[in-house]
C-alpha positions as CSV (number, residue, x, y, z in Angstrom):
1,X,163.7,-151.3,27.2
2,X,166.6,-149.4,29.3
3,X,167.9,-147.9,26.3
4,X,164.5,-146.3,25.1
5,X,163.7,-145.3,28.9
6,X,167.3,-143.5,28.9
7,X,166.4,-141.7,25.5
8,X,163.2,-140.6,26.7
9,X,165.4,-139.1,30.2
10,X,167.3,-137.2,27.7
11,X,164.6,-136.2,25.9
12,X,162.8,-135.1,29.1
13,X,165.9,-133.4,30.3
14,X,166.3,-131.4,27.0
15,X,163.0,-130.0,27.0
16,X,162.7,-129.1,30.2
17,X,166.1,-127.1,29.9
18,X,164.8,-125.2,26.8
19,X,162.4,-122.8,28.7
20,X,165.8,-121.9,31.1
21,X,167.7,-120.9,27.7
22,X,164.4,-119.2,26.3
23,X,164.1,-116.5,29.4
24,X,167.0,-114.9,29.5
25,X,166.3,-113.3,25.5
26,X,163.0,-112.5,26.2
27,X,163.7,-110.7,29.0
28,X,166.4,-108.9,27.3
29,X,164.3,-107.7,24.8
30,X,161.9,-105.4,26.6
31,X,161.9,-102.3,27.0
32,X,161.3,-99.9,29.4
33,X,158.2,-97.4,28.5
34,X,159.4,-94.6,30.1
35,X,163.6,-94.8,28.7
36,X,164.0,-91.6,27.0
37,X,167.4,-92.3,25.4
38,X,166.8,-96.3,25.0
39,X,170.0,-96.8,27.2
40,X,167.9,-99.7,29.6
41,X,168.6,-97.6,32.4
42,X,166.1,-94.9,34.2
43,X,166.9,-92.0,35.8
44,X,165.7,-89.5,38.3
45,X,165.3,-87.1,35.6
46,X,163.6,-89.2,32.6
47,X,160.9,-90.6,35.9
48,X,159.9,-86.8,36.7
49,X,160.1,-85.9,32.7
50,X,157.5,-88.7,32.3
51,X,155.4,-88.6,35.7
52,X,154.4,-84.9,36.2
53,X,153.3,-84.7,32.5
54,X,150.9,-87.6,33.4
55,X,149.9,-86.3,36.4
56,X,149.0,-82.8,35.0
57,X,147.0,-84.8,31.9
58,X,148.9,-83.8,29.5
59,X,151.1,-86.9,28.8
60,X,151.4,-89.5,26.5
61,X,151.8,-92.8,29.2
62,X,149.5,-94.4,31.0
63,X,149.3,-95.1,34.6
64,X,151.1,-98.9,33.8
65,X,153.8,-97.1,31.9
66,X,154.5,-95.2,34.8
67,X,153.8,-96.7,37.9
């Protein structure tokens, strides 16, 4: 009885690690709307590039791309 009880601990303690492991390559894979050259980081200029074309209705974005 100990010995199925410690399988199901492991068991247990496997799963509920897998979700920890999952995260970090998810997260990793998006991407930010408003990235002009795809480089994960956002500037000052690609920001204004993107937010006064919106502002002025002629942009592509929407207020959750953004904002």
């Amino acid at each position: 009885m100990k010995k199925v009880l410690s399988y199901l601990l492991v068991i247990l303690l496997l799963v509920s690690a897998l979700p920890l492991a999952i995260t970090p390559v998810a997260a990793y894979e998006k991407k930010i709307p408003c990235d002009a050259d795809g480089n994960n980081e956002l500037t000052k200029e690609e920001l204004v590039n993107v937010i006064l074309p919106y502002m002025l209705g002629e942009g592509s974005y929407t207020l959750d791309d953004v904002g």
